[in-house]
C-alpha positions in Angstrom: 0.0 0.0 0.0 1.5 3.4 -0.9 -1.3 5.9 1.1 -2.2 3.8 3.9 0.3 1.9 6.5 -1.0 -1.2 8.5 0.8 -2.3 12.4 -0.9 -5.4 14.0 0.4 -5.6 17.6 -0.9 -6.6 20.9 -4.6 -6.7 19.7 -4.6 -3.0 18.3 -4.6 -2.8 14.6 -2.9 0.7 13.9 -4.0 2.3 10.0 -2.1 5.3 9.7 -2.8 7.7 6.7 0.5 8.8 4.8 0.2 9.4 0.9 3.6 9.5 -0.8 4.5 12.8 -2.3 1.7 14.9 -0.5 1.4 17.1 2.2 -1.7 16.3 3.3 -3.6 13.2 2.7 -6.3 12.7 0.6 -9.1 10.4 -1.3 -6.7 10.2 -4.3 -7.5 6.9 -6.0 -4.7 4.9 -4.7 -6.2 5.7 -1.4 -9.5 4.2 -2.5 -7.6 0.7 -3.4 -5.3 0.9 -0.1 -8.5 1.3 2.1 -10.1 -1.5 0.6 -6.9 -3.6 0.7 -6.5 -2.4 4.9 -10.5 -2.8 5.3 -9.7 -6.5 4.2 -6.5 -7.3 6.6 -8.6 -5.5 9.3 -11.7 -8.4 8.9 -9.0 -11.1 8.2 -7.3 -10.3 11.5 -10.9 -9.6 13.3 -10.9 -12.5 15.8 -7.5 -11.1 17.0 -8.1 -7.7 17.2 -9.2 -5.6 20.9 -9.2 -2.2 18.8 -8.5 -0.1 15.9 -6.8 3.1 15.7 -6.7 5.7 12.9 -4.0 8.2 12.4 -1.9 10.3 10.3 1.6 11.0 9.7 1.0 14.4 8.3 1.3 17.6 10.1 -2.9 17.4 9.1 -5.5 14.5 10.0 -6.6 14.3 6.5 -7.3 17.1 3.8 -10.5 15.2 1.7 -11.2 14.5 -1.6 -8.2 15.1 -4.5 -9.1 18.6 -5.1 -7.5 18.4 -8.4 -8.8 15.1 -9.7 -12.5 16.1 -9.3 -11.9 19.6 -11.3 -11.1 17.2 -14.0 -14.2 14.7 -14.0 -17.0 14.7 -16.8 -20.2 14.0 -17.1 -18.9 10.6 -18.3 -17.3 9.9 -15.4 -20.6 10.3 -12.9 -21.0 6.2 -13.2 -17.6 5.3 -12.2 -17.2 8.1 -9.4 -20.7 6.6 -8.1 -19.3 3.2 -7.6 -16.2 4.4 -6.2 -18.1 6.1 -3.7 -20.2 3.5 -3.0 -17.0 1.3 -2.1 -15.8 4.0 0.1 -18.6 3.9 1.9 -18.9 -0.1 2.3 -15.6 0.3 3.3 -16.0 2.9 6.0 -19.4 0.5 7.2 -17.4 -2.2 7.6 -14.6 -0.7 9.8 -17.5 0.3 12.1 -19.8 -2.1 12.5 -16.9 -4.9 13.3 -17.9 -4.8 16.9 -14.2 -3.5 17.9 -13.4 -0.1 19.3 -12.3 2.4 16.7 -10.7 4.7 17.2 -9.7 8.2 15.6 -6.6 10.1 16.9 -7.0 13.8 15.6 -3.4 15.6 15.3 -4.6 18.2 12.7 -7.7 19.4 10.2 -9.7 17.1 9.1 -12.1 18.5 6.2 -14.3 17.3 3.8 -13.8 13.5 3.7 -11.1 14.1 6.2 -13.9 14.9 8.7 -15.6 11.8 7.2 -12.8 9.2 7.6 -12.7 10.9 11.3 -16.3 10.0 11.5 -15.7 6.1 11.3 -14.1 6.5 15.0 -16.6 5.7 17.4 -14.1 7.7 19.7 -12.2 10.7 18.7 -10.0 12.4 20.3 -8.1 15.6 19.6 -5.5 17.5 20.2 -6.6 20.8 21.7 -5.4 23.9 19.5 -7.7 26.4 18.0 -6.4 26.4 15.1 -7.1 23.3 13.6 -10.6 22.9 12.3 -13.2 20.6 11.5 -16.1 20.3 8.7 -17.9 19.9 5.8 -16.8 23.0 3.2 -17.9 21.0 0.2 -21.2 22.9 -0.3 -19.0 26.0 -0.7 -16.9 24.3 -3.9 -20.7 23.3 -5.2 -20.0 19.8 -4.1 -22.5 17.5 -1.1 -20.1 15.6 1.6 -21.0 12.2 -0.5 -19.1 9.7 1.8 -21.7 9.5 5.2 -21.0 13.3 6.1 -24.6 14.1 5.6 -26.2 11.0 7.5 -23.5 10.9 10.5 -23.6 14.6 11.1 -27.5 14.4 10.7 -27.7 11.6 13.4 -25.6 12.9 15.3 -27.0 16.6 15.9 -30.2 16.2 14.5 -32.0 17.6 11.3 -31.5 21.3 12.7 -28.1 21.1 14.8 -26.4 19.7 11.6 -28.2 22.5 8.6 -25.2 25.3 9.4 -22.8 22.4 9.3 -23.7 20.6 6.2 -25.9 23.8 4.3 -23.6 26.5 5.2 -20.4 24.8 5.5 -19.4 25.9 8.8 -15.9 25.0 10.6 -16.1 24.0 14.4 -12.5 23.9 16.5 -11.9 21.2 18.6 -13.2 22.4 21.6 -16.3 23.5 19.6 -16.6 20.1 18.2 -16.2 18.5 22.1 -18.9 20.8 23.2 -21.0 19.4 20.3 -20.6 16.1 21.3 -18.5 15.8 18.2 -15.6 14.4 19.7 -15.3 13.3 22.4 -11.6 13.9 24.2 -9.1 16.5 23.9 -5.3 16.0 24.8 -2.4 18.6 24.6 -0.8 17.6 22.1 0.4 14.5 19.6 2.0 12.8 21.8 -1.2 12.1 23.9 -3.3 10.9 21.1 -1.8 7.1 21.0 -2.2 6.9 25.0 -5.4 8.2 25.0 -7.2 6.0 22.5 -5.2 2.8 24.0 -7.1 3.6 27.0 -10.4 3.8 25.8 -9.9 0.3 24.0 -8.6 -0.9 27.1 -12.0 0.2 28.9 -13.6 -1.6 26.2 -11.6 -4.5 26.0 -14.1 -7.8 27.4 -17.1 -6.1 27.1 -20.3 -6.1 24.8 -19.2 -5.3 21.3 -19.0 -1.4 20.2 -21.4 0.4 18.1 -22.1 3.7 16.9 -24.7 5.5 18.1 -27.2 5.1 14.9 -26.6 1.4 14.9 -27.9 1.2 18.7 -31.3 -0.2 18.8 -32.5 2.6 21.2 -31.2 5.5 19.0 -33.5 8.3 18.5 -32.9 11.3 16.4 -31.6 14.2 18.7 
């Protein structure tokens, strides 16, 4: 795999984000075949597994879509862009309905898809700096968060808590996003992240498999 790298150790299966030759990560289309090819270990080594972290070697958590690759699409190309997204999302379902703690360890911005790759975590944590932000900015390129933005951020602050989120493309800071509900522990700095989300698996460790809150039987929309 060239965008993704994959650490099985001790129970905790570590996918960390780092796409050769970029700055940030991104939903480049090698990233779309690594995820698939990591989604597949991750099931293989299931049984094994206590919990599953998500991070990223860039100074950012992830950036989002290839920016530069969409401004290139056609009309032609709305078939094959469907079932890429489609397999994106399978991909993103299956991480999270394993049963296994997942975890997603927030260094830096995560935008766009970035924010939806964070929202597979059913625990994120973040480091606390203002400046980093969080979101959906799609609408404001004239493009919908097509990966689960939409439905997560829905389910998760209702039909009128997520409109300014999703319809008006506003950033939240971490804080912000803890105050939301949005995530759910802040740390100092990076350093803290890997501790942090090894002791929520820990808490979790022997006890009734993990969901996210949409998959619970009780959910109700806030």
């Amino acid at each position: 795999m060239k965008t993704i790298k994959y650490e099985f150790s001790d129970g905790i299966a570590t996918i960390t984000f780092d796409e050769e030759g970029s700055p940030v990560n991104t939903m480049c289309l090698q990233w779309q075949e690594d995820l698939s090819e990591v989604t597949a270990q991750v099931v293989t080594d299931k049984e094994s597994i206590r919990g599953i972290i998500l991070a990223s070697t860039k100074s950012t958590f992830f950036a989002g879509a290839d920016l530069k690759a969409t401004m290139r699409l056609q009309p032609s190309d709305a078939s094959r862009v469907f079932t890429e997204i489609e397999r994106m999302k399978k991909n993103f379902r299956t991480l999270e309905t394993l049963g296994k703690p997942v975890v997603s360890c927030l260094n830096g911005a995560a935008l766009g898809g970035g924010w939806e790759v964070a929202l597979i975590g059913h625990y994120r944590i973040s480091i606390d700096n203002p400046k980093i932000q969080f979101g959906l900015p799609e609408v404001t390129l004239g493009l919908i968060p097509g990966a689960s933005g939409i439905t997560k951020m829905t389910r998760l602050l209702g039909l009128m808590g997520a409109q300014p989120y999703i319809l008006e493309s506003k950033l939240f800071s971490p804080r912000e996003a803890l105050e939301l509900g949005l995530v759910h522990e802040l740390v100092p700095d990076a350093a803290a992240l890997r501790p942090a989300a090894l002791a929520f698996i820990e808490r979790h460790d022997g006890v009734s498999p993990i969901v996210q809150p949409w998959d619970d039987k009780n959910y109700k929309m806030p």
